[in-house]
Jmol script that loads the backbone (N, CA, C; Angstrom):
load data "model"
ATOM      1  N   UNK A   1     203.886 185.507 348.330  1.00  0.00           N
ATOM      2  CA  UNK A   1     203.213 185.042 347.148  1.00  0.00           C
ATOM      3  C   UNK A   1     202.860 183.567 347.270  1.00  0.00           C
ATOM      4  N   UNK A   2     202.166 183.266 348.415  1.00  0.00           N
ATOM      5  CA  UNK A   2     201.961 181.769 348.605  1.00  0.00           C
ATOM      6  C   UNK A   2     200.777 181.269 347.925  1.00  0.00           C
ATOM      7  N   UNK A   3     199.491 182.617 347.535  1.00  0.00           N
ATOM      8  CA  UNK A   3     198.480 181.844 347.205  1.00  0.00           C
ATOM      9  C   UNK A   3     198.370 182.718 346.051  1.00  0.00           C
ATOM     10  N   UNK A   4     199.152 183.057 345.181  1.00  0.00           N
ATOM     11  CA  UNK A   4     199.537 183.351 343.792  1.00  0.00           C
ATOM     12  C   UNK A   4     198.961 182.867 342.309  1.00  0.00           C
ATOM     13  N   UNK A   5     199.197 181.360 343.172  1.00  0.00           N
ATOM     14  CA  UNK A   5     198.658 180.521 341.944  1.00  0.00           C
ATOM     15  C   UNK A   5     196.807 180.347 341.867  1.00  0.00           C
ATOM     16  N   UNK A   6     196.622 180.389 343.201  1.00  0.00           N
ATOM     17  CA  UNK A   6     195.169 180.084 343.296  1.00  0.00           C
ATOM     18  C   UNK A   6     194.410 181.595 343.314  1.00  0.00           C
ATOM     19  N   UNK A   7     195.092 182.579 343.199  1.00  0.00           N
ATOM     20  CA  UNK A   7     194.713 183.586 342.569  1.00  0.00           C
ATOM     21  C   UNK A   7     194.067 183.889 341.388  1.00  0.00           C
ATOM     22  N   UNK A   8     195.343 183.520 340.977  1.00  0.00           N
ATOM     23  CA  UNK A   8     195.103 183.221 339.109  1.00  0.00           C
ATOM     24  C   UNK A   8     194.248 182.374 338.990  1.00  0.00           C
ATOM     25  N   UNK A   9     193.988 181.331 339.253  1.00  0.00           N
ATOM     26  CA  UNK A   9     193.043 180.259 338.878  1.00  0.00           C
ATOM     27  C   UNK A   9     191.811 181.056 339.087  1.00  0.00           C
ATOM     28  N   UNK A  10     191.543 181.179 340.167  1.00  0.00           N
ATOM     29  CA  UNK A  10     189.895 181.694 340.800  1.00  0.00           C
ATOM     30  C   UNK A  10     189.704 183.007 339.874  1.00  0.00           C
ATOM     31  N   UNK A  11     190.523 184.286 339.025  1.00  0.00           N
ATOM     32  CA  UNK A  11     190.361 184.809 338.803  1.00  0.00           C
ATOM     33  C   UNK A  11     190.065 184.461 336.874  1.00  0.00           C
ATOM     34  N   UNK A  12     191.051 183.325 336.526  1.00  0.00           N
ATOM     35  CA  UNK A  12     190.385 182.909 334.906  1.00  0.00           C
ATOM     36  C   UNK A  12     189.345 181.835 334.845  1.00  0.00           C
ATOM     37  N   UNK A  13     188.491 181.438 336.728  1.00  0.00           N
ATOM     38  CA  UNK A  13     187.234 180.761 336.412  1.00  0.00           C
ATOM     39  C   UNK A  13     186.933 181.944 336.275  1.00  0.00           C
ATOM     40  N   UNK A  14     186.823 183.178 337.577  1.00  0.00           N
ATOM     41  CA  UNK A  14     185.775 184.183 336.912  1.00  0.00           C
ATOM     42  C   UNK A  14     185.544 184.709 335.890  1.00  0.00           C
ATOM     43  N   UNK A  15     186.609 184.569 335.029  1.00  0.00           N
ATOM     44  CA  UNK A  15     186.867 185.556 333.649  1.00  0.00           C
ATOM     45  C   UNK A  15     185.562 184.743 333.276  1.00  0.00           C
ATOM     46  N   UNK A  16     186.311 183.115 332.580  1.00  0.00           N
ATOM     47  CA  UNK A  16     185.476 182.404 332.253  1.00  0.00           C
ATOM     48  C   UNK A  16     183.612 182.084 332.441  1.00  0.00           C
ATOM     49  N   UNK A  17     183.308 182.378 333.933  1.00  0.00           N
ATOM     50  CA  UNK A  17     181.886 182.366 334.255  1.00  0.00           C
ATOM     51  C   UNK A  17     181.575 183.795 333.254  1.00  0.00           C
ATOM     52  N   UNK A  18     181.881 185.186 333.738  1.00  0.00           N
ATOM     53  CA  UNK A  18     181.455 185.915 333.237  1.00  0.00           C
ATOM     54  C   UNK A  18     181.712 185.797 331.566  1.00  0.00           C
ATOM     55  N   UNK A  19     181.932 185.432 330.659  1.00  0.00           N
ATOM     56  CA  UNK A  19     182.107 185.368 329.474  1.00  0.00           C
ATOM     57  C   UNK A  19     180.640 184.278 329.062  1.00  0.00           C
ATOM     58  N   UNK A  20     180.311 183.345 329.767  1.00  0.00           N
ATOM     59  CA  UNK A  20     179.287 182.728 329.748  1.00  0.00           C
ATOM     60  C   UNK A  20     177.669 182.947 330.216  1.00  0.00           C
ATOM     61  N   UNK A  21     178.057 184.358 330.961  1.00  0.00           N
ATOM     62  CA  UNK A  21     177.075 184.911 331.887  1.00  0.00           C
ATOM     63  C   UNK A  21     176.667 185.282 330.290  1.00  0.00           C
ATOM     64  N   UNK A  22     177.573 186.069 329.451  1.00  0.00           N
ATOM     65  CA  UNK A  22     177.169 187.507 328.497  1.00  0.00           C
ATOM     66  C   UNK A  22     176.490 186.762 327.611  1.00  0.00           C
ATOM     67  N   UNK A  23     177.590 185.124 327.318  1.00  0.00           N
ATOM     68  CA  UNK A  23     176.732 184.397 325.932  1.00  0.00           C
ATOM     69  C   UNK A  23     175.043 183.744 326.112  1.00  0.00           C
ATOM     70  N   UNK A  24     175.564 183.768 327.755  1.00  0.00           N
ATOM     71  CA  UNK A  24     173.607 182.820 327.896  1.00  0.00           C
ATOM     72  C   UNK A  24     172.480 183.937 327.740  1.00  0.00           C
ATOM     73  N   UNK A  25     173.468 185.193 328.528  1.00  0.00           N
ATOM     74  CA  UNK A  25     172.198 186.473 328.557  1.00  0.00           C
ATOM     75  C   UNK A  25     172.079 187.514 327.117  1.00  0.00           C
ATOM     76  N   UNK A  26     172.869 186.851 325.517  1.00  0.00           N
ATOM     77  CA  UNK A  26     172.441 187.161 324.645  1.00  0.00           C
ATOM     78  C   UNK A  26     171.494 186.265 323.789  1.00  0.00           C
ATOM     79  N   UNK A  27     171.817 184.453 324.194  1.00  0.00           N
ATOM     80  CA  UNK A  27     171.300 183.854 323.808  1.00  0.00           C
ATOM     81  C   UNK A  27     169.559 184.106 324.354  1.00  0.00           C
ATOM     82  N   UNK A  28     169.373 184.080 325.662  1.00  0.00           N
ATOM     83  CA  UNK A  28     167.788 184.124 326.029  1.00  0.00           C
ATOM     84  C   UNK A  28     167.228 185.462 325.419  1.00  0.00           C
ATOM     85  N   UNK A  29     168.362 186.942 325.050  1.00  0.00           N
ATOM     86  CA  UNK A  29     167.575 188.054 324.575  1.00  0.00           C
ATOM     87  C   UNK A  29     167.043 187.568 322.884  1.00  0.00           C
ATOM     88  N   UNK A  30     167.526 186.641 321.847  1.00  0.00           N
ATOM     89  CA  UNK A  30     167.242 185.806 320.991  1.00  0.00           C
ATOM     90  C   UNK A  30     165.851 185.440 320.735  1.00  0.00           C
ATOM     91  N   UNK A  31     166.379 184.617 322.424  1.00  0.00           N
ATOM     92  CA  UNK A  31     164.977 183.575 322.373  1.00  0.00           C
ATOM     93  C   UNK A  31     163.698 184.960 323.171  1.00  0.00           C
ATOM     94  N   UNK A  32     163.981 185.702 323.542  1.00  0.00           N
ATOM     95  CA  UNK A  32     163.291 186.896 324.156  1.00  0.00           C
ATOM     96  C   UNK A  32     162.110 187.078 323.028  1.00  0.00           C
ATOM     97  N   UNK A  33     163.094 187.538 321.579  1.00  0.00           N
ATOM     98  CA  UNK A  33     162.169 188.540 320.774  1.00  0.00           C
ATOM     99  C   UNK A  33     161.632 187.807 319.949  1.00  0.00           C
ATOM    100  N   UNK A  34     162.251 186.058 320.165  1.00  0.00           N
ATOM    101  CA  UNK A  34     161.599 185.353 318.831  1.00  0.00           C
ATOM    102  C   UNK A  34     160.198 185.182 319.187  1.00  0.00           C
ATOM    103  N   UNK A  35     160.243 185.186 320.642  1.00  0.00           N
ATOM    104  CA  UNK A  35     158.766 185.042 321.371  1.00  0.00           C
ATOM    105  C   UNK A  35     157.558 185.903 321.029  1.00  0.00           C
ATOM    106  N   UNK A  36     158.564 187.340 320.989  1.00  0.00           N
ATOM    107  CA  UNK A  36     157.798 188.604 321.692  1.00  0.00           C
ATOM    108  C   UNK A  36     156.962 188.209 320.207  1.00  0.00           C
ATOM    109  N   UNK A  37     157.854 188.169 319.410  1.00  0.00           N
ATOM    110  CA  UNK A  37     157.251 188.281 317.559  1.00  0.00           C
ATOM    111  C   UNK A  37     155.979 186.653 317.654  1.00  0.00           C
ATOM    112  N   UNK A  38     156.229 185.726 318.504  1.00  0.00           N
ATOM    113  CA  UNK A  38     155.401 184.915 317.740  1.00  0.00           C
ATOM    114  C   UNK A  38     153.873 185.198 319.013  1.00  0.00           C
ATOM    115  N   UNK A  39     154.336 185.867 320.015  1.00  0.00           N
ATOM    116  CA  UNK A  39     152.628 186.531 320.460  1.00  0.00           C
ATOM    117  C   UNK A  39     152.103 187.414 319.976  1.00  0.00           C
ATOM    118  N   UNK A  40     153.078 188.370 318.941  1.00  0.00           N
ATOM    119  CA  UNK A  40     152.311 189.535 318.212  1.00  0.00           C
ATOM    120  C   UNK A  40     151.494 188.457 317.175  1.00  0.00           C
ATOM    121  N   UNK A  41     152.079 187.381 316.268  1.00  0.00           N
ATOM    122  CA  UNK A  41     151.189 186.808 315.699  1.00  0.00           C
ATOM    123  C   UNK A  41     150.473 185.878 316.235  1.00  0.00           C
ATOM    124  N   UNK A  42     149.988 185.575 317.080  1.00  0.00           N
ATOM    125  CA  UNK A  42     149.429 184.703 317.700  1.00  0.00           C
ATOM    126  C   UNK A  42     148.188 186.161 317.857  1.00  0.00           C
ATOM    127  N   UNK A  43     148.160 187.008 318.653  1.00  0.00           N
ATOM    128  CA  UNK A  43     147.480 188.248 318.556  1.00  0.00           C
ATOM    129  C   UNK A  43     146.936 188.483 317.728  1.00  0.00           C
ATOM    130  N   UNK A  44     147.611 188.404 316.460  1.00  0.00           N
ATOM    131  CA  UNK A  44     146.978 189.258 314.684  1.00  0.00           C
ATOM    132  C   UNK A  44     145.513 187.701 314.771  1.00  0.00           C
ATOM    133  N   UNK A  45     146.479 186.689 314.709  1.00  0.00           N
ATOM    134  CA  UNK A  45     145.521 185.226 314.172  1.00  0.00           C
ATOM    135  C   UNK A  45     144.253 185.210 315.260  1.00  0.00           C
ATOM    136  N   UNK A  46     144.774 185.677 316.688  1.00  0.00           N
ATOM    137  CA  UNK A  46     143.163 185.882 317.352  1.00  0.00           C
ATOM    138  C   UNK A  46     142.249 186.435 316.953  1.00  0.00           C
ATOM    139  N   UNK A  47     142.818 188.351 316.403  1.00  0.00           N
ATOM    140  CA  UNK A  47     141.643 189.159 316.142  1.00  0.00           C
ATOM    141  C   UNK A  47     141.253 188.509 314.939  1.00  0.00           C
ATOM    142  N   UNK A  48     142.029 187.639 313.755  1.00  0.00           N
ATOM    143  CA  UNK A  48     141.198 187.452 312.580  1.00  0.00           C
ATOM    144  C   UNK A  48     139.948 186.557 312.816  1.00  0.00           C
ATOM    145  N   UNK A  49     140.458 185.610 313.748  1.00  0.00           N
ATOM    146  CA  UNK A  49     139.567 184.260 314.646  1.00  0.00           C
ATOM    147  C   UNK A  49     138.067 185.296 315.157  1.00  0.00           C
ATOM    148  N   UNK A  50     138.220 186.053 315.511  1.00  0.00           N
ATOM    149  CA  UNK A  50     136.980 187.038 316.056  1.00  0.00           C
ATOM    150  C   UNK A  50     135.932 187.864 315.134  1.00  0.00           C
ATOM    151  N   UNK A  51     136.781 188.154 314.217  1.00  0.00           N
ATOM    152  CA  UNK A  51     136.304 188.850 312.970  1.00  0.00           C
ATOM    153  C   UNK A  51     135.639 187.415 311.934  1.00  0.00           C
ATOM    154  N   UNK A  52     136.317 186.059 311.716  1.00  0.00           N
ATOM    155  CA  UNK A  52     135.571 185.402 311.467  1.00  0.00           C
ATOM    156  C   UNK A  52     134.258 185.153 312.171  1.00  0.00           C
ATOM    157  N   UNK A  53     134.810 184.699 313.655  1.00  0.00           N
ATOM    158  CA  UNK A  53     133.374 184.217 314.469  1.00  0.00           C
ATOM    159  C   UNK A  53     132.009 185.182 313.985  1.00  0.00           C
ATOM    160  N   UNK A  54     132.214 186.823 314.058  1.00  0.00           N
ATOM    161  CA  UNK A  54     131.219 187.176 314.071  1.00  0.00           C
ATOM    162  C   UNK A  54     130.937 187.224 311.780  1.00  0.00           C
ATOM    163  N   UNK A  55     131.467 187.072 311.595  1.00  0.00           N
ATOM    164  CA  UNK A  55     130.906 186.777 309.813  1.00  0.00           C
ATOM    165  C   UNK A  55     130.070 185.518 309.920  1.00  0.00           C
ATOM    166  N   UNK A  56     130.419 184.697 310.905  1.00  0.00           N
ATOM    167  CA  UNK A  56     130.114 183.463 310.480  1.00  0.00           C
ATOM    168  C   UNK A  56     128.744 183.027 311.051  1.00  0.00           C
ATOM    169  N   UNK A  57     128.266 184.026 312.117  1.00  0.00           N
ATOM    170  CA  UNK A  57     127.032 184.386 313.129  1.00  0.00           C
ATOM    171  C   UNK A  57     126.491 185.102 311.882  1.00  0.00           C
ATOM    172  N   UNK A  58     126.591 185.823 311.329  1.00  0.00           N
ATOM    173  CA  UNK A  58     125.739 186.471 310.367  1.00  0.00           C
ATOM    174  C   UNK A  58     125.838 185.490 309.108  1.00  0.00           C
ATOM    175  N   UNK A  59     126.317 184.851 309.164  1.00  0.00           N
ATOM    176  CA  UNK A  59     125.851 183.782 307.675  1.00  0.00           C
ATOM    177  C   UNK A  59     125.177 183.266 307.925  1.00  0.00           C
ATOM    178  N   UNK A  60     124.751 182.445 309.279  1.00  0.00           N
ATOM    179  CA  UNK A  60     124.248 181.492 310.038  1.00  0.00           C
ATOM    180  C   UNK A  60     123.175 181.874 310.413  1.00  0.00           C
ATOM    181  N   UNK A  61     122.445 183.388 310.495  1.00  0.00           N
ATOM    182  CA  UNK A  61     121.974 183.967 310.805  1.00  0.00           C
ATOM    183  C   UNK A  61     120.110 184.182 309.692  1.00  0.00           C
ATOM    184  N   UNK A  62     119.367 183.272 310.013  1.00  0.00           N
ATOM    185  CA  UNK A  62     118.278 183.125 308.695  1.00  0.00           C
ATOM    186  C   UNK A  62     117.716 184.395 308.264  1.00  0.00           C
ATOM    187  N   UNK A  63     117.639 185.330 309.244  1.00  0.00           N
ATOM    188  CA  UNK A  63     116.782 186.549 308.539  1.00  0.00           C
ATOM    189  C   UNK A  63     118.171 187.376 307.794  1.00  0.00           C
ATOM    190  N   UNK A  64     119.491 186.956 308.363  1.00  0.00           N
ATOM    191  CA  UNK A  64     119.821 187.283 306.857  1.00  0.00           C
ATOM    192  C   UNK A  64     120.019 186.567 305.445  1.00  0.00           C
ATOM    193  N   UNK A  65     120.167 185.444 305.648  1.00  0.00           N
ATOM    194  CA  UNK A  65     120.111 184.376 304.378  1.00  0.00           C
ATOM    195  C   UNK A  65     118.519 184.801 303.815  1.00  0.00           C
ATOM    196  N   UNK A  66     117.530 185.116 304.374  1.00  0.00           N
ATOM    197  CA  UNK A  66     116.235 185.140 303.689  1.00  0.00           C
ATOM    198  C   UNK A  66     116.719 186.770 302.999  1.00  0.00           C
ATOM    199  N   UNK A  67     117.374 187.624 303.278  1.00  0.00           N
ATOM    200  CA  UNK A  67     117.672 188.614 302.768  1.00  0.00           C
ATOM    201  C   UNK A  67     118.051 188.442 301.536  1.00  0.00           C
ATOM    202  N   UNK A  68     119.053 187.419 301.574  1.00  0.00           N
ATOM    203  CA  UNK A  68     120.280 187.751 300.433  1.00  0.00           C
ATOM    204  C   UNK A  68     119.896 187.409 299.535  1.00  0.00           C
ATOM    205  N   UNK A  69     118.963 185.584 299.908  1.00  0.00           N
ATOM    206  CA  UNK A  69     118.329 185.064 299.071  1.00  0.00           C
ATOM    207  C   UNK A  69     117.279 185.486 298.176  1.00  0.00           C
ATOM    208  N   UNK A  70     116.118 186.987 298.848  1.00  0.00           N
ATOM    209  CA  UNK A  70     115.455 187.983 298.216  1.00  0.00           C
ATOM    210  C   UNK A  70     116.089 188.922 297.615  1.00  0.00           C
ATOM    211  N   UNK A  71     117.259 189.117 297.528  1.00  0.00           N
ATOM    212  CA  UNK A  71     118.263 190.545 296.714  1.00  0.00           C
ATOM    213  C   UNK A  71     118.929 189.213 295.644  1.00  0.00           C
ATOM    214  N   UNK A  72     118.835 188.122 295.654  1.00  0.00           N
ATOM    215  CA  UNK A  72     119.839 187.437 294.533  1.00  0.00           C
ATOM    216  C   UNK A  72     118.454 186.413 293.846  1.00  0.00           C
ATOM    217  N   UNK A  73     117.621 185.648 294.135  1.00  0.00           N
ATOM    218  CA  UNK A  73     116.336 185.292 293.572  1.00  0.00           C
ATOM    219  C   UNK A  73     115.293 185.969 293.758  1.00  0.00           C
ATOM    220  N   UNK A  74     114.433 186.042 292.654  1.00  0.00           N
ATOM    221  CA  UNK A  74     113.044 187.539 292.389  1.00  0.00           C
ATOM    222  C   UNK A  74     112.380 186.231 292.706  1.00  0.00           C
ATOM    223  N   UNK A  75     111.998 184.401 292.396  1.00  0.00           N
ATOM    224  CA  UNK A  75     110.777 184.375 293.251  1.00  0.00           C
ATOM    225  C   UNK A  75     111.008 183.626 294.637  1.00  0.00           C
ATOM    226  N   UNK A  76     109.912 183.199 295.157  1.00  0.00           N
ATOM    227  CA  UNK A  76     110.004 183.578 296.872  1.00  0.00           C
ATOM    228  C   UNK A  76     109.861 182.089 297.078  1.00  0.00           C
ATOM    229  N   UNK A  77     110.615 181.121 297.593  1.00  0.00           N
ATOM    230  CA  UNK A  77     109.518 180.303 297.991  1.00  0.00           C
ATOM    231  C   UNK A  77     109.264 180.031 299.635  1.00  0.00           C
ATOM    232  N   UNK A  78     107.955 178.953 299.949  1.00  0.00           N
ATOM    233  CA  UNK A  78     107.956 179.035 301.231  1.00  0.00           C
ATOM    234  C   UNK A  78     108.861 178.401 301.943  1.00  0.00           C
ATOM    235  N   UNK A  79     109.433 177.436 301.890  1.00  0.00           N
ATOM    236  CA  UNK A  79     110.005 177.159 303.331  1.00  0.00           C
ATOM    237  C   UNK A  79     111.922 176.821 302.339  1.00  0.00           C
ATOM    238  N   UNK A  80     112.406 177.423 302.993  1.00  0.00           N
ATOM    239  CA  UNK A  80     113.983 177.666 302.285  1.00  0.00           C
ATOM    240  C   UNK A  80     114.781 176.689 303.459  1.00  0.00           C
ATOM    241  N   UNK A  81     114.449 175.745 303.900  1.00  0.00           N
ATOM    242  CA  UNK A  81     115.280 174.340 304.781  1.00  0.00           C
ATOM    243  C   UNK A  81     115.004 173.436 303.400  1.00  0.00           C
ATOM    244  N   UNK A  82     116.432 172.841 303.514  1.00  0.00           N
ATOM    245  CA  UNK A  82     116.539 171.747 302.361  1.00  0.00           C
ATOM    246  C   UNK A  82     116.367 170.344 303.165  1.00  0.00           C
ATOM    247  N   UNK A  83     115.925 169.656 301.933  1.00  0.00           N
ATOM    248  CA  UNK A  83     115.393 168.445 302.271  1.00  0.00           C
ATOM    249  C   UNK A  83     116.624 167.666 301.921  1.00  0.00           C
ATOM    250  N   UNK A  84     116.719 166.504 302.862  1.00  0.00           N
ATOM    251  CA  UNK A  84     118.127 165.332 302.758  1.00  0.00           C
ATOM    252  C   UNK A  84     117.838 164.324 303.115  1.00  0.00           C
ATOM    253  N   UNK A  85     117.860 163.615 301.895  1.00  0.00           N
ATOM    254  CA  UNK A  85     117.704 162.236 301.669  1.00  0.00           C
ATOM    255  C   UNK A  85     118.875 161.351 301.538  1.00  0.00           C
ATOM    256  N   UNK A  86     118.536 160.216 302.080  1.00  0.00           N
ATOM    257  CA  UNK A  86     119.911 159.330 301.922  1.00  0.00           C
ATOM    258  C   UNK A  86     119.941 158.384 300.681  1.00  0.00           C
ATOM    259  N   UNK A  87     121.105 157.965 300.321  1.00  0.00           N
ATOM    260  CA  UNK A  87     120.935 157.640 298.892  1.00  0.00           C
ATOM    261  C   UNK A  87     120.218 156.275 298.630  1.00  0.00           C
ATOM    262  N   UNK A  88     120.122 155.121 299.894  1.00  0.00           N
ATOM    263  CA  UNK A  88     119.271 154.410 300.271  1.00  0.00           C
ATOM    264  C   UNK A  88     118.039 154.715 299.640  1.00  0.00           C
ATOM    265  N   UNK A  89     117.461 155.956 299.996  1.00  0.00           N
ATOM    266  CA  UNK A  89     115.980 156.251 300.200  1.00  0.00           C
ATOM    267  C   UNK A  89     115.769 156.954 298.917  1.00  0.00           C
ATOM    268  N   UNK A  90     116.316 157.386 298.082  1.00  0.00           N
ATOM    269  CA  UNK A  90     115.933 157.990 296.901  1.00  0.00           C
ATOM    270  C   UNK A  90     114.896 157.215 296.270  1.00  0.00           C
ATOM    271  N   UNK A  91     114.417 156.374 295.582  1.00  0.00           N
ATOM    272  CA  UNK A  91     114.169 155.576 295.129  1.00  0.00           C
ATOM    273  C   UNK A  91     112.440 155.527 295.722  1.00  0.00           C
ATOM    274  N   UNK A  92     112.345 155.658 297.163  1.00  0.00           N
ATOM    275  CA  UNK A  92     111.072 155.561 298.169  1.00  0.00           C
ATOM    276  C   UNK A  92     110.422 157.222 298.242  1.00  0.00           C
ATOM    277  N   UNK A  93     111.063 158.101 297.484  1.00  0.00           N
ATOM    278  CA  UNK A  93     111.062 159.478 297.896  1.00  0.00           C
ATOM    279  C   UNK A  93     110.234 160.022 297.020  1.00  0.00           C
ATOM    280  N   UNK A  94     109.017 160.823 297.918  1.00  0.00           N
ATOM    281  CA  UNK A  94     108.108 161.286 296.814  1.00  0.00           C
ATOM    282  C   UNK A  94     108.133 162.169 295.739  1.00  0.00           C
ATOM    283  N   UNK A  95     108.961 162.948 296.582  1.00  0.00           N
ATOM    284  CA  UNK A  95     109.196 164.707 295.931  1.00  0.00           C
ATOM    285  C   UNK A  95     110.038 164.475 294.607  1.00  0.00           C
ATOM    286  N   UNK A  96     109.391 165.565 293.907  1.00  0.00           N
ATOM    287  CA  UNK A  96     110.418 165.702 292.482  1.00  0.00           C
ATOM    288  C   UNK A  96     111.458 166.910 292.550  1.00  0.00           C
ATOM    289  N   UNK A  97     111.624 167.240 294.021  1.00  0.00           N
ATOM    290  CA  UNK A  97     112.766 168.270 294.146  1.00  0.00           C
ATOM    291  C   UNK A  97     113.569 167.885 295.164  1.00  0.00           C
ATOM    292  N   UNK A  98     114.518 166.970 295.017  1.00  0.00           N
ATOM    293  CA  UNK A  98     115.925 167.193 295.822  1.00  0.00           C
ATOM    294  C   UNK A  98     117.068 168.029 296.051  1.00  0.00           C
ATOM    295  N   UNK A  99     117.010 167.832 297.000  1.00  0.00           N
ATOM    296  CA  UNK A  99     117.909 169.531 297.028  1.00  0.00           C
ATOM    297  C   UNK A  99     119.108 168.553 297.003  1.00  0.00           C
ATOM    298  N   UNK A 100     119.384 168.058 298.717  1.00  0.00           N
ATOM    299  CA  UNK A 100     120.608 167.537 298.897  1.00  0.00           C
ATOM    300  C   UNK A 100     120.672 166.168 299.535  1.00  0.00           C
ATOM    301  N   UNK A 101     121.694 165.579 298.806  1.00  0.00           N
ATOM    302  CA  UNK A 101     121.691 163.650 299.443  1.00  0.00           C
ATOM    303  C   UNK A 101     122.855 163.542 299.972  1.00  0.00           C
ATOM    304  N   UNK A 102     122.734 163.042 301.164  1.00  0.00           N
ATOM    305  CA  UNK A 102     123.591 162.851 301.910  1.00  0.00           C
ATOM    306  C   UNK A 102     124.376 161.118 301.546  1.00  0.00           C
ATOM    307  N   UNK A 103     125.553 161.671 301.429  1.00  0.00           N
ATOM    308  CA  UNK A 103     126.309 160.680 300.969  1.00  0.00           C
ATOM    309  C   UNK A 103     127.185 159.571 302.273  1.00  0.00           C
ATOM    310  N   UNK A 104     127.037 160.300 303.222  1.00  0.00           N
ATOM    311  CA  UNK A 104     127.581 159.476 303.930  1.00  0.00           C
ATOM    312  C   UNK A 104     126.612 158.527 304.802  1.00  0.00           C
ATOM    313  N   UNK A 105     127.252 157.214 304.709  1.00  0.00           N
ATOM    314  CA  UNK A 105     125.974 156.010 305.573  1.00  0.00           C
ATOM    315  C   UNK A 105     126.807 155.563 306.814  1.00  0.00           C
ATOM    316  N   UNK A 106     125.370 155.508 307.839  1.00  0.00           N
ATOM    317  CA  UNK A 106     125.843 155.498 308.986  1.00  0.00           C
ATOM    318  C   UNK A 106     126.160 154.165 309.276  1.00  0.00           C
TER     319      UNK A 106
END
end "model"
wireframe off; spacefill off
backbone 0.3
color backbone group
């Protein structure tokens, strides 16, 4: 029984490693699913990102704005681009229809 003692020792590091093996390899299964869950939403927030892009191609889209604008106003006019004036220039501006003034100066 000469190496008795260093038996024991080498056998309560191993205890010890393996007891640390179990806590690290429950801790990363943790960090495993907190993941798995934040690429499923990362996933959901893409397809909504896609489903916007293409709404936002059809808003942007003039032959349908000239649509909507004919199903929601009965009269027509010709040219449906708004005019933007700066607030400078109001004052110099011929038209008696402003649509929109741009408020910010460069």
């Amino acid at each position: 029984m000469k190496y008795a003692k260093h038996i024991v020792f080498f056998l309560f590091i191993n205890l010890i490693i393996v007891f640390l093996t179990i806590f690290l390899g429950n801790l990363t299964r943790k960090l495993e699913l907190s993941n798995n869950k934040k690429l499923e939403n990362i996933a959901k927030l893409e397809e909504q990102l896609k489903v916007n892009k293409i709404d936002y191609s059809f808003y942007n889209n003039v032959d349908y704005l000239k649509k909507l604008h004919g199903i929601y106003f009965s009269h027509e006019e010709i040219s449906l681009e708004k005019k933007i004036v700066d607030i400078k220039n109001i004052s110099n501006s011929q038209s008696n229809e402003i649509i929109l003034i741009n408020l910010i100066s460069e």
